[in-house]
C-alpha positions as CSV (number, residue, x, y, z in Angstrom):
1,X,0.0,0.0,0.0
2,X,1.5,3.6,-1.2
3,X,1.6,5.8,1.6
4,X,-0.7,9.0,2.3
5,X,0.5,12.4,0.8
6,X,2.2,14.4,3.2
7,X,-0.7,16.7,2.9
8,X,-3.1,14.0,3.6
9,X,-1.3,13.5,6.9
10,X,-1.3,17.2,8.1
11,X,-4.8,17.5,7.5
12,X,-7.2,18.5,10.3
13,X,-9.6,15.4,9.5
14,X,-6.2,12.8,9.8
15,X,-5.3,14.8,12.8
16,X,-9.1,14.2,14.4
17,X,-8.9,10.4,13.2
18,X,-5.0,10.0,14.7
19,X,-6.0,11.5,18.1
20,X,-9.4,9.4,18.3
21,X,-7.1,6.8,17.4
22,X,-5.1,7.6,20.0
23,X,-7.7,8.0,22.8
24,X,-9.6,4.6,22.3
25,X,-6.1,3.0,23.1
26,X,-7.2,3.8,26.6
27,X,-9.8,2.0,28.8
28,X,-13.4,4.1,28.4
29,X,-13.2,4.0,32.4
30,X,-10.1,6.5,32.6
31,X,-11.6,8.2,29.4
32,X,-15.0,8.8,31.6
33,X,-12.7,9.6,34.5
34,X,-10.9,12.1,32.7
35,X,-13.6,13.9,31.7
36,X,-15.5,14.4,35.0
37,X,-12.1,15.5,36.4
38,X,-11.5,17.8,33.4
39,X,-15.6,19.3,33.9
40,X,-15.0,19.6,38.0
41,X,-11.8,21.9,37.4
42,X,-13.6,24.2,34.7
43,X,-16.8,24.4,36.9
44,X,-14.7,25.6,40.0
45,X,-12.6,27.5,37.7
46,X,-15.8,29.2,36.5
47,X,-17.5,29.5,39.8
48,X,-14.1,31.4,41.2
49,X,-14.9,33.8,38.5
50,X,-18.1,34.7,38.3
51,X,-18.5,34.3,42.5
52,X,-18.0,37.9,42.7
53,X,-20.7,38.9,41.3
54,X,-24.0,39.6,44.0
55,X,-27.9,38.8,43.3
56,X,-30.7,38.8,44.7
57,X,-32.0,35.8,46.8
58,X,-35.1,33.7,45.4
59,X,-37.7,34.4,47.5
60,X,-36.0,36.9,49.7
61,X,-34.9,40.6,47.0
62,X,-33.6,41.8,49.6
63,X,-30.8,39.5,50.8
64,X,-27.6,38.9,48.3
65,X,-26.3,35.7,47.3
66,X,-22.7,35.6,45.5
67,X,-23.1,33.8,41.7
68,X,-20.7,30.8,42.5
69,X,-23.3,29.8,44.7
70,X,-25.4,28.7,41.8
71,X,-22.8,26.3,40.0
72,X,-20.6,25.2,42.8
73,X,-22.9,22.7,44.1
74,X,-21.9,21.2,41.0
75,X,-18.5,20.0,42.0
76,X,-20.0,18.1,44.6
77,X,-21.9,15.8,42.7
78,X,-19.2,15.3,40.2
79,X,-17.8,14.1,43.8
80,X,-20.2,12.1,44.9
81,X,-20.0,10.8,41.4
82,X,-16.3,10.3,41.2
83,X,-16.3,8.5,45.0
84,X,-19.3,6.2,44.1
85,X,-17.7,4.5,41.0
86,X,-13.7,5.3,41.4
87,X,-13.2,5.6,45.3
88,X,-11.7,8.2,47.5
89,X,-8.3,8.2,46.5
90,X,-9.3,9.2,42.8
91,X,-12.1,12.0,44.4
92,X,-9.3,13.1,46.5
93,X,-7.1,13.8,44.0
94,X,-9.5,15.4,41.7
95,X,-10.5,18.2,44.7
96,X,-6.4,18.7,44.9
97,X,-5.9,19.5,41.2
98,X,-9.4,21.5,41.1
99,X,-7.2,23.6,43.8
100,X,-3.9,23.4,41.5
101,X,-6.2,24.6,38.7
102,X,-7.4,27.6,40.4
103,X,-4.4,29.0,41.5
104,X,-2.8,28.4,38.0
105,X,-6.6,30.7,37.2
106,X,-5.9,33.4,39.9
107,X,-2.0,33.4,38.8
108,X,-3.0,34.2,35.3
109,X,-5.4,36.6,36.1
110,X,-4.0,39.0,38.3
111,X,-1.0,39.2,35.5
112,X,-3.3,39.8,33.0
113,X,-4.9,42.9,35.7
114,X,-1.5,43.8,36.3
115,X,-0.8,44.3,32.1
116,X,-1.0,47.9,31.0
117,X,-4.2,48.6,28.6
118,X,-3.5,49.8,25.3
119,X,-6.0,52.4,24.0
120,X,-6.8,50.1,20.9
121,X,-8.9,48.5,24.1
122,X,-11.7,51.6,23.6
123,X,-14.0,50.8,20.9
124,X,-14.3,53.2,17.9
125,X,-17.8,53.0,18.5
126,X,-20.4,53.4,21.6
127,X,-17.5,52.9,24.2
128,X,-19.0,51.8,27.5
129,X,-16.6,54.5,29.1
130,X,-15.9,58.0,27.4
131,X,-13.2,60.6,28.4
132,X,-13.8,62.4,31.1
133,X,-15.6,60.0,33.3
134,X,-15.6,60.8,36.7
135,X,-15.4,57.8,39.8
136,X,-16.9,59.0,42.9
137,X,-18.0,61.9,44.2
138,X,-15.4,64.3,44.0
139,X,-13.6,62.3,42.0
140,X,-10.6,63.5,38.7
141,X,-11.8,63.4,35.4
142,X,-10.4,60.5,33.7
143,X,-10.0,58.9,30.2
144,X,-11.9,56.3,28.6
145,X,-9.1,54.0,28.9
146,X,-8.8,54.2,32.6
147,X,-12.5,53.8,32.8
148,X,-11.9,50.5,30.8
149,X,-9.2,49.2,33.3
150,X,-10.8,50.2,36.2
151,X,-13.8,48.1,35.2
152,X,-11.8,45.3,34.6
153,X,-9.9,45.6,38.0
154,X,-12.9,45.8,39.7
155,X,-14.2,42.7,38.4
156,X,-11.0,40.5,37.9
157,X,-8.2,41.7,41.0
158,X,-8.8,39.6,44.2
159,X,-9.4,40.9,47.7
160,X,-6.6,38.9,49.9
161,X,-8.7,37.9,52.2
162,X,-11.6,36.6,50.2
163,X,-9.1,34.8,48.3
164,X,-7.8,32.8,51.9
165,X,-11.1,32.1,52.7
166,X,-12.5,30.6,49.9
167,X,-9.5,28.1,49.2
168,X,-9.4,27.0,52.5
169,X,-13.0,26.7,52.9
170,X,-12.9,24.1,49.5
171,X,-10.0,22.0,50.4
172,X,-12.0,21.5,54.2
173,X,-15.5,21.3,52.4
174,X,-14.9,19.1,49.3
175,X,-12.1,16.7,51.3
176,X,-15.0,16.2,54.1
177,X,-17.5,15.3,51.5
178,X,-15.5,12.5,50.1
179,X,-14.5,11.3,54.0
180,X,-18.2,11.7,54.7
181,X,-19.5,9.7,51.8
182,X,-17.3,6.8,51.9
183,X,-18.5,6.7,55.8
184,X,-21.9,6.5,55.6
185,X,-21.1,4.1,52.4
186,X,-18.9,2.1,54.9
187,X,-21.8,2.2,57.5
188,X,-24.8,1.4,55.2
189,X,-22.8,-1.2,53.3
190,X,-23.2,0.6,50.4
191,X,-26.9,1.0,50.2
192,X,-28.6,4.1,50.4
193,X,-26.9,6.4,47.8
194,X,-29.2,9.2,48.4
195,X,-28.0,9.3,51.9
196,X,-24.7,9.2,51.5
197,X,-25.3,11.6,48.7
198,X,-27.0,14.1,50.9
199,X,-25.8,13.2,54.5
200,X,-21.9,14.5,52.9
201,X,-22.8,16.7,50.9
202,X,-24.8,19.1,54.0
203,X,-22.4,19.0,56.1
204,X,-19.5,19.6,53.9
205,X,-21.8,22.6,52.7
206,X,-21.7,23.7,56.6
207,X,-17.6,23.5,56.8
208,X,-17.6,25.6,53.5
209,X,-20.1,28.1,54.3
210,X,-18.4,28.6,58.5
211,X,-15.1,28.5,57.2
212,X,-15.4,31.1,54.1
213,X,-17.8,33.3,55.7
214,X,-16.2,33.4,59.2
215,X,-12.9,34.5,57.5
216,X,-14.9,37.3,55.5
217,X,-17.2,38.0,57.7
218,X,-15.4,38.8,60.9
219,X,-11.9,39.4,59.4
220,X,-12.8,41.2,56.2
221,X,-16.0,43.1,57.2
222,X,-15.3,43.5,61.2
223,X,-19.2,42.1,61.0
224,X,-20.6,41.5,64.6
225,X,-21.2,37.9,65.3
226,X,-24.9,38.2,65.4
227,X,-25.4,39.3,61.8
228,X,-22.5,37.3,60.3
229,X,-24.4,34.0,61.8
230,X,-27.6,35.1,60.9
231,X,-26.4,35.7,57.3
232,X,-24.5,31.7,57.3
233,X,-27.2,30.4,58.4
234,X,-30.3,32.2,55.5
235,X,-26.9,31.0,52.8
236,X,-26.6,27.4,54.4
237,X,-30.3,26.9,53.7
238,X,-30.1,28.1,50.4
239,X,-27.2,25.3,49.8
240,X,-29.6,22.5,51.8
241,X,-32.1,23.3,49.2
242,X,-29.7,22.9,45.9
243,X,-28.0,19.8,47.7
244,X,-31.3,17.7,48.1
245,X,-32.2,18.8,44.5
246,X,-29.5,17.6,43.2
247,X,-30.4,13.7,44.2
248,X,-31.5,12.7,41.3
249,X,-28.8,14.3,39.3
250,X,-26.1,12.2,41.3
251,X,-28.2,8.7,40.5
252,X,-28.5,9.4,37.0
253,X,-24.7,10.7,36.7
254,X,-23.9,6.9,38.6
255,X,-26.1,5.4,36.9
256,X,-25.0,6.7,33.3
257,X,-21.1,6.5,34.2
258,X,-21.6,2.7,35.8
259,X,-22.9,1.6,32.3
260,X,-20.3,3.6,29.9
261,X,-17.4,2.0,32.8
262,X,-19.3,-1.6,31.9
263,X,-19.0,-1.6,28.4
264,X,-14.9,-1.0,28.9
């Protein structure tokens, strides 16, 4: 058989066929692996970024929940998953390169905040900023550029203490929930998913939201103890909620994941 023409080989389809090749030379139960691990480090990746970001509780305008709260409870059924059909050790070492991962994020980021804007940044057309902007009262008039960076800053650099706070409160929250579940699995002799499931799961979500909070809270804000606690407790129930909704989710992610690691 001749072989293929070099520009048969440095084509993008040969490429796509060589590297599908390539993956199916590995069991479909690393494959599966790798791709829950790979969607738990871009979903905490993701919920670093956009956590900053306030809105208003469901059910209650008037109290503020941050916007990681909303896809964080993710990671912990990509967890639960990842400790139901692959064991601790694997979960464990997921939660460490999620933290790896975010660093490597908040590394990048603050170099990127750091970098000085170039005015090409101002659009030509219906700039959100225009010269001569003006940021608080009594405030310098200042150029469209500086109105751009100053947005971005505000969005993107990290308060210190924030920053402490919510590493620590993952690596505590996300190792107890896979200590937890493979407890109560231990205990129930691994009946009872949904328990296991939600008995980790809430109290892990009570280490994350002391720890982060506490630190923010009481450090940060000089909050007294009263309102910090009261405001824990109104974002604990929040998490309570999301963590016995997502049940079913966790069943059907075990369930689909035990079949594709069956057919390996």
């Amino acid at each position: 058989m001749s072989p293929l023409p070099l520009q048969d080989l440095e084509s993008p389809a040969h490429a796509s066929a060589t590297l599908a090749a390539d993956a199916s030379d590995y069991p479909i139960r690393e494959r599966v692996y790798l791709l829950l691990a790979t969607t738990f480090s871009v979903v905490l990746v993701l919920t670093n970024i956009i956590g900053f970001k306030l809105f208003q509780a469901p059910f209650k305008p008037d109290f503020a929940l941050t916007a990681g709260i909303v896809t964080y409870p993710l990671t912990f059924v990509i967890t639960d998953i990842v400790s139901e059909v692959y064991g601790k050790k694997r979960a464990d070492f997921m939660v460490v390169v999620g933290f790896l991962m975010s660093m490597l994020m908040l590394a990048i980021v603050q170099l990127a905040v750091a970098l000085a804007p170039h005015p090409y940044w101002v659009p030509m057309e219906a700039p959100f900023y225009q010269d001569g902007w003006i940021a608080g009262a009594g405030g310098e008039p200042r150029t469209a550029l500086e109105g751009y960076q100053h947005a971005f800053h505000s969005v993107f650099a990290l308060n210190g203490v924030l920053l402490v706070g919510s590493m620590l409160a993952y690596l505590c929250a996300q190792l107890t929930d896979n200590y937890l579940f493979h407890f109560w699995k231990r205990l129930t002799g691994g009946k009872h998913l949904w328990l296991r499931n939600n008995g980790s799961t809430m109290v892990s979500q009570a280490v994350d939201t002391l720890v982060v909070n506490s630190i923010l809270f009481f450090i940060g804000f000089g909050m007294d103890y009263a309102t910090g606690f009261s405001i824990m407790l109104t974002i604990y129930l929040y998490k309570l909620a999301l963590a016995v909704l997502d049940t079913p989710v966790v069943y059907l992610g075990v369930y689909v994941v035990d079949r594709l690691v069956g057919e390996d």
